[in-house]
C-alpha positions in Angstrom: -8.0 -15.9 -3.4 -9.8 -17.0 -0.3 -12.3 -14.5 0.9 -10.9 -16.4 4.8 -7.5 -15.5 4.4 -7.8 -11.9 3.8 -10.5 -11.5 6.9 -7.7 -11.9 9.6 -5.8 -8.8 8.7 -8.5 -6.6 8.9 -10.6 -8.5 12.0 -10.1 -5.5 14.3 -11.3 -2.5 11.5 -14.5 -2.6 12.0 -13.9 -1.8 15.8 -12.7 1.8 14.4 -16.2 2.8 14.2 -17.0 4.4 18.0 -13.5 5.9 18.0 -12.8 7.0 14.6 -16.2 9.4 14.3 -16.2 10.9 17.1 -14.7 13.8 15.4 -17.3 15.8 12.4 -17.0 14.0 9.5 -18.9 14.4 6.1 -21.7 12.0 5.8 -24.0 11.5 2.6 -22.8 12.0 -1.0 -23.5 14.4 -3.9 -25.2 12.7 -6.7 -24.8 12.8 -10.4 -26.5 11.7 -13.2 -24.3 9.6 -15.8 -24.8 11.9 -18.3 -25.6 15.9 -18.6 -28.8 17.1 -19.5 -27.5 17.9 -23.3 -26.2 14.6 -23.7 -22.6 15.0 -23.0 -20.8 12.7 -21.2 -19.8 13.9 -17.8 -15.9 14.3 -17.4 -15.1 13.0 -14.0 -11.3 13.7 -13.0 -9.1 11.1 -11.8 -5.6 11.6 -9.7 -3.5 8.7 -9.0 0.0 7.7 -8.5 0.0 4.0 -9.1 1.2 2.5 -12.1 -1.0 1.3 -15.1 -3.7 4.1 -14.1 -3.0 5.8 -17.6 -4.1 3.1 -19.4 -6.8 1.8 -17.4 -8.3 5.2 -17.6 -7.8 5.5 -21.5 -9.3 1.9 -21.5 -12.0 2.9 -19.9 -12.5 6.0 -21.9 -12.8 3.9 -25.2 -15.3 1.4 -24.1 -17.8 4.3 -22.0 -19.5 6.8 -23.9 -21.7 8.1 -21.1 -18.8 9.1 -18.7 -15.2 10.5 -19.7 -11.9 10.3 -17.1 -9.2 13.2 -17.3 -6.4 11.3 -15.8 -3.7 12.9 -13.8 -0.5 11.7 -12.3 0.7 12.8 -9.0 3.3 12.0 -6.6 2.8 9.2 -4.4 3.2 10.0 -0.8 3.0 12.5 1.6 3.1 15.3 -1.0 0.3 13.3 -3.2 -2.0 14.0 0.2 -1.0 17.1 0.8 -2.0 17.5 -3.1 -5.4 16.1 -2.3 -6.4 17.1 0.8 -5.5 21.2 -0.2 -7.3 21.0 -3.3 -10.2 19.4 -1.0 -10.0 22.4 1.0 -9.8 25.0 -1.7 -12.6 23.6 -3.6 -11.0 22.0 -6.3 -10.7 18.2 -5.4 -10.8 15.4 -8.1 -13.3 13.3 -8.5 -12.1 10.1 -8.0 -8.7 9.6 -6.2 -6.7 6.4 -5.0 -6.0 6.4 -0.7 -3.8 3.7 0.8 -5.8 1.6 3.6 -3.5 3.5 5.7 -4.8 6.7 5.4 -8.5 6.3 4.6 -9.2 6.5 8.4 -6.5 9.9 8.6 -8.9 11.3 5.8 -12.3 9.8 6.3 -12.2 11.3 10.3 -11.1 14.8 8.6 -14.4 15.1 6.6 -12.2 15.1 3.6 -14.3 11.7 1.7 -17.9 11.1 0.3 -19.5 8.4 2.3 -19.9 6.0 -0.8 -22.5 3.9 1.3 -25.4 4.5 -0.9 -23.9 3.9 -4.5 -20.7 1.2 -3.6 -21.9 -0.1 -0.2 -23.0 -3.7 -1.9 -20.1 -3.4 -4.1 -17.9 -3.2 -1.4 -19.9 -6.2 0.5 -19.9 -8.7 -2.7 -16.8 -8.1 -4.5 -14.4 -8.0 -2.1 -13.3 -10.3 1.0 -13.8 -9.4 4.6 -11.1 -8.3 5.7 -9.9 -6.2 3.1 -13.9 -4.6 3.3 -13.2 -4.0 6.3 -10.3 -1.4 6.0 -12.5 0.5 4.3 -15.9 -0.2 5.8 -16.1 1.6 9.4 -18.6 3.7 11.1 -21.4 2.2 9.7 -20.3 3.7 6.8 -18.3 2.9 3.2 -15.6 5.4 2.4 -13.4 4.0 -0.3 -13.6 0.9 -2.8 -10.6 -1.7 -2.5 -8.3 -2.2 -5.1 -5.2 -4.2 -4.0 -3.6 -6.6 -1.3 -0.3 -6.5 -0.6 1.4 -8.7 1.5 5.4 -8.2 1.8 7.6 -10.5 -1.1 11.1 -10.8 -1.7 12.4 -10.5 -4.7 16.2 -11.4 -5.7 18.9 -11.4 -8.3 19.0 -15.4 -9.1 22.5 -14.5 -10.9 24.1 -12.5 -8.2 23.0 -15.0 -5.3 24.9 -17.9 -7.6 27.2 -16.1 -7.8 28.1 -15.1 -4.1 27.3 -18.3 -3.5 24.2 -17.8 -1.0 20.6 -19.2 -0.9 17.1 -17.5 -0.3 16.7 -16.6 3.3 13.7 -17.9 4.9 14.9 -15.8 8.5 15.8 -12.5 9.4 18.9 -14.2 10.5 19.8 -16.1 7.5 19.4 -12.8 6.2 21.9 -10.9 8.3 23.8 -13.8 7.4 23.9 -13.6 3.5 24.1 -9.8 3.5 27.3 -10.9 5.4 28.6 -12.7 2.7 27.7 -10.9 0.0 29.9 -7.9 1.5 32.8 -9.9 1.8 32.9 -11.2 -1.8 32.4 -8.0 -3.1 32.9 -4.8 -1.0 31.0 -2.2 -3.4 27.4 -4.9 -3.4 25.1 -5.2 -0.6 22.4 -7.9 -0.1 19.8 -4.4 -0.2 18.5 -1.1 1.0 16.7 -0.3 4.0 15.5 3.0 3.8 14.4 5.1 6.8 11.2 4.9 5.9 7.9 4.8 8.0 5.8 2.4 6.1 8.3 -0.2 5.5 8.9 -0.3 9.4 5.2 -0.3 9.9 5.1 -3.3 7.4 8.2 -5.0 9.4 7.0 -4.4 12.8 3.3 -5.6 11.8 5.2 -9.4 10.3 7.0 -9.2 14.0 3.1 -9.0 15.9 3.4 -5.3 16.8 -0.1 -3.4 16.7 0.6 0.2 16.2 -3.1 1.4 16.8 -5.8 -0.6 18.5 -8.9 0.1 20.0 -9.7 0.4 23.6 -13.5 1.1 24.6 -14.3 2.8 22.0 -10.7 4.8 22.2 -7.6 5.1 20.3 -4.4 3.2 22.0 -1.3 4.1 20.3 1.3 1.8 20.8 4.0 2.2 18.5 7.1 1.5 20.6 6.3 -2.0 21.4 8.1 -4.9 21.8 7.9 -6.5 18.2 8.6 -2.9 16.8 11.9 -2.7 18.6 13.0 -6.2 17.9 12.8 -5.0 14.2 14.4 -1.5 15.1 17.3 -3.1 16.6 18.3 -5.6 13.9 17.8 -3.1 11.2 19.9 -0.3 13.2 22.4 -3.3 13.5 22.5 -4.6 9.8 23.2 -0.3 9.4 25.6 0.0 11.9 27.4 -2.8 10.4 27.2 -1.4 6.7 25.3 -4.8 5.8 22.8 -2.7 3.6 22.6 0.5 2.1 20.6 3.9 3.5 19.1 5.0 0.3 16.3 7.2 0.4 12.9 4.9 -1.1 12.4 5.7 -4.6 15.5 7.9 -5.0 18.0 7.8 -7.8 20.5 5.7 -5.8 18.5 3.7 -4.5 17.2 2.6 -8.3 20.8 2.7 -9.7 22.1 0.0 -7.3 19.1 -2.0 -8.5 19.6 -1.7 -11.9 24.2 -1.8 -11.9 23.7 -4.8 -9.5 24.8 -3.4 -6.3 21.9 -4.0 -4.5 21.1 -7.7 -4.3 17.7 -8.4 -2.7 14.2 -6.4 -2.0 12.1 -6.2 0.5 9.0 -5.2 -1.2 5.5 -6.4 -2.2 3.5 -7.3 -5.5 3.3 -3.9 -6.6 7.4 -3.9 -7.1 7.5 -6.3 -9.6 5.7 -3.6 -12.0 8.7 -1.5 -11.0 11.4 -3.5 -11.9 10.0 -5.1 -15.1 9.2 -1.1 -16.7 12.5 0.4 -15.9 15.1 -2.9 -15.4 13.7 -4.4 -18.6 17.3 -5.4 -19.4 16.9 -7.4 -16.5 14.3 -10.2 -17.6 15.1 -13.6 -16.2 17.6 -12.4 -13.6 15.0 -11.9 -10.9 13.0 -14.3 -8.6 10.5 -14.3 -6.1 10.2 -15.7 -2.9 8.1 -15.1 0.3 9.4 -12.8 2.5 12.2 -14.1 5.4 10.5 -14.0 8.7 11.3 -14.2 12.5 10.9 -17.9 12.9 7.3 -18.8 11.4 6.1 -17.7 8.1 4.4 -14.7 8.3 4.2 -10.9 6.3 2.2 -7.8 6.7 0.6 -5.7 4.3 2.8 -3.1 2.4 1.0 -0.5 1.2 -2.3 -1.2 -0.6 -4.7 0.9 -2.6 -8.6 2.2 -2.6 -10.5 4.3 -4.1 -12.3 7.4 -3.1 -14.7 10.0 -3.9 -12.9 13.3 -2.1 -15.5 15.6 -0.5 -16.9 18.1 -3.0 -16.9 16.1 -5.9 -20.0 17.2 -8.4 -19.9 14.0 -10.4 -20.2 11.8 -7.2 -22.8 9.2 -9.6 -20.1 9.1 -12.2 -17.4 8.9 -10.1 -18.9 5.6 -8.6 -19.6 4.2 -11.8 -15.8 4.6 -12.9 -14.3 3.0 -9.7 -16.9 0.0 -9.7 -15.8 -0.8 -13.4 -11.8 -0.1 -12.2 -11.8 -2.2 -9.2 -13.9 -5.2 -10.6 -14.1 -5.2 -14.4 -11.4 -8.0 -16.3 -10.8 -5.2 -18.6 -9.5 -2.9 -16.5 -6.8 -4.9 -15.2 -6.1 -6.3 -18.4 -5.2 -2.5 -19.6 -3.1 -1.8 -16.4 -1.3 -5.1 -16.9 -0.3 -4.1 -20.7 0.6 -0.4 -20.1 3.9 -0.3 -22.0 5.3 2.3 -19.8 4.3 1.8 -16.6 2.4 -1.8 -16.2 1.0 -3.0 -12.9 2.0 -6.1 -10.8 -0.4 -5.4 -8.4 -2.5 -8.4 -6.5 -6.0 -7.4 -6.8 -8.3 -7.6 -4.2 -11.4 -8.9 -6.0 -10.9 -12.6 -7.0 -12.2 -11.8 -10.6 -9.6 -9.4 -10.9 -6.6 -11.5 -9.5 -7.7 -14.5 -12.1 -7.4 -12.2 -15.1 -4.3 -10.5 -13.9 -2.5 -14.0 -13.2 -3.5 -14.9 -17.0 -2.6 -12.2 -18.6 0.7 -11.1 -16.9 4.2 -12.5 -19.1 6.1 -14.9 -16.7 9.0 -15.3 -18.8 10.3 -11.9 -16.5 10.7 -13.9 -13.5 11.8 -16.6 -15.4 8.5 -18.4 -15.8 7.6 -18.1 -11.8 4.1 -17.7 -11.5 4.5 -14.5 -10.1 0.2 -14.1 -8.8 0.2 -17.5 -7.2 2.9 -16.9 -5.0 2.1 -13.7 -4.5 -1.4 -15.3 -3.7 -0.4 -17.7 -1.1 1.5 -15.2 1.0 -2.1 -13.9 1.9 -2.2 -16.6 4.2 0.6 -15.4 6.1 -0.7 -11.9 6.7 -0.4 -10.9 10.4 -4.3 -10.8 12.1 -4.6 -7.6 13.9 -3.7 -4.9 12.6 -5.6 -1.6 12.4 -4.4 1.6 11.0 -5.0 4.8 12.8 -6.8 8.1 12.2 -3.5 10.4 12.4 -0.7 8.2 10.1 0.4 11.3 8.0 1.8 12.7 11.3 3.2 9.7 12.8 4.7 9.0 9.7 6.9 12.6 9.0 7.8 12.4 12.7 9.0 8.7 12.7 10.8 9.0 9.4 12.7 12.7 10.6 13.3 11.5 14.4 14.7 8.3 12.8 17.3 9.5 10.1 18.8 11.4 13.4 18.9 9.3 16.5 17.9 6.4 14.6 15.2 3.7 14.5 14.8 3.5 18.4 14.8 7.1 18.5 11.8 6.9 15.7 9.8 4.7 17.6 9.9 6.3 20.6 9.3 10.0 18.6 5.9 8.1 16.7 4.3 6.8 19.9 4.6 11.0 21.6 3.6 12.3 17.9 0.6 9.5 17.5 -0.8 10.2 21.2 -0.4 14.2 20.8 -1.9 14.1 17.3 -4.9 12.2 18.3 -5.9 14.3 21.3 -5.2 17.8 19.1 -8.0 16.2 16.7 -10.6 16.0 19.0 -10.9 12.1 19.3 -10.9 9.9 22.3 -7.5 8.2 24.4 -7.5 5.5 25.8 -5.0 5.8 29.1 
């Protein structure tokens, strides 16, 4: 993984600093000592929602005598955040938690993190490429510890595409065009879902050049309903319109039956997915490939989704909690653990180059039919979008989008995000740029 070709997607972050911190934010951690003064090891509590965590975390707990993780799973999503941030409030955060790139401005600009500066600052600076450091890294300031990239893959039925008779689309439109086809041989299939769903639009609009948030002397510039943003609202609206693909909800029941009974052809998703499909379609081996994700003309993806790790505000084992999410981000064995979790493995692309050379070796091909499923995922690093920065208010602009959308659809959605992320921003206290 070249440390070049993750810097462009995260090139504008560091500009975040004058505008994101203008608001109070926590500065300077709690500290811990490893162990407790009787010689206990400190239990350090860990919530997450990504798969392979379990494992990792008993893996961890076998090998450490000094430091102990009670591992919990939550829901991933808005109500994981709204998990966090109210037990932050109420006193009773975790120690350690995972934050999507996402939303470590939304909760770093809150007060809600430990400013890790002190104990994972050089960490941060040595382990991990630019740009992803730099999605975490703002303010002068180191609020979370990478874990993943994620750059947008598509992953399809071999069998089903042989036998509709289409190829891989490398467009949008060859796309549109064998979702077309795949309708017409078989009325009950679809080439896929597109769910109304804020972060897959985000991810869409970002492989299209839009930049949601940017950064205007030293203020916040919204601008959501751009013209790549609606270029992507307008051929998904049409591919629904036309009954092309199916409006499941992400994640719902439906939407993993028509995966599983063969109904739904294609996804549009990233590395983390394969995990997915390889835990609960195990039935499945060898019937799915990989392939980068269709684009608008030039190869290109953005990043969808993508992990860290934080210390939430309040934690009493700050020391301990460092220790654990330097050896979970960096250390061969932790990704070794997540990759052999039996009910839930991870597919994720690691961040750290260590980490990515370990998972590639140790992760079973013969799923994806012997593709090597890291290097492709790899390469598509290099087609990441440059540009892109997240702002300090996505949990809003992300309810509102997703709401406005499923009733006067994606247009509507866009429009609805850019009044929600302008409103939101100036009800926080931070600065607007005209």
């Amino acid at each position: 993984m070249k440390a070049q070709s993750l810097r462009v997607y995260g090139a504008v972050a560091a500009a975040v600093s004058l505008a994101l911190l203008t608001s109070a934010c926590g500065s300077g951690s709690t500290t811990s000592s490893a162990a407790k003064d009787d010689g206990k090891p400190v239990t350090i509590t860990y919530w997450t929602w990504t798969t392979g965590a379990e494992a990792a975390a008993a893996a961890f707990n076998k090998t450490h005598t000094d430091i102990q993780v009670q591992f919990s799973q939550i829901p991933g999503g808005a109500d994981g955040y709204s998990k966090i941030s109210n037990a932050i409030k109420a006193g009773g955060a975790p120690d350690v938690t995972t934050i999507e790139y996402a939303m470590v401005p939304e909760f770093a600009s809150q007060g809600y993190l430990e400013d890790l500066t002190a104990s994972s600052g050089e960490l941060v600076k040595k382990s991990f490429p630019a740009g992803v450091r730099d999605l975490v890294t703002f303010g002068g300031k180191t609020w979370s510890v990478p874990f993943d990239a994620t750059p947008q893959v598509y992953f399809y039925r071999k069998d089903l595409f042989e036998k509709y008779g289409v190829t891989v689309p490398k467009t949008w439109d060859e796309y549109r065009a064998a979702a077309e086809k795949i309708k017409a041989a078989d009325p009950d299939a679809r080439i896929g879902n597109f769910p109304t769903d804020t972060p897959l639009e985000a991810t869409l609009s970002w492989q299209a050049g839009a930049k949601w948030f940017q950064i205007k002397d030293g203020a916040w510039k919204p601008e959501i309903n751009d013209a790549p943003s609606q270029k992507v609202a307008a051929f998904w609206q049409g591919m629904l319109k036309d009954d092309l693909v199916f409006n499941y909800g992400s994640g719902t029941p439906e939407e993993n039956k028509s995966r599983a009974d063969g109904t739904s052809a294609s996804i549009v998703g990233a590395a983390w997915t394969g995990g997915g499909l390889t835990s609960t379609m195990p039935d499945l081996k060898g019937k799915w490939g990989i392939a980068p994700i269709p684009h608008w003309g030039t190869p290109a993806s953005g990043m969808f989704g993508g992990t860290s790790f934080a210390v939430p505000k309040g934690s009493k084992h700050a020391k301990a909690a460092a220790e654990f999410i330097k050896w979970v981000t960096t250390d061969p064995a932790s990704m070794e653990a997540r990759l052999s979790a039996l009910k839930n493995p991870s597919t994720a692309l690691p961040a750290n180059r260590d980490m990515a050379a370990v998972a590639a070796k140790a992760f079973d091909t013969s799923y994806f039919g012997g593709q090597d499923f890291y290097k492709l995922t790899g390469e598509q690093i290099d087609t990441i979008v440059p540009g892109w920065t997240w702002g300090p208010v996505w949990g809003k602009v992300n309810a509102d989008f997703k709401d406005e959308a499923a009733k006067n659809g994606l247009a509507g959605g866009l429009v609805k995000a850019q009044e929600s992320a302008r409103t939101a921003i100036e009800s926080r206290g931070l600065k607007l740029a005209e």
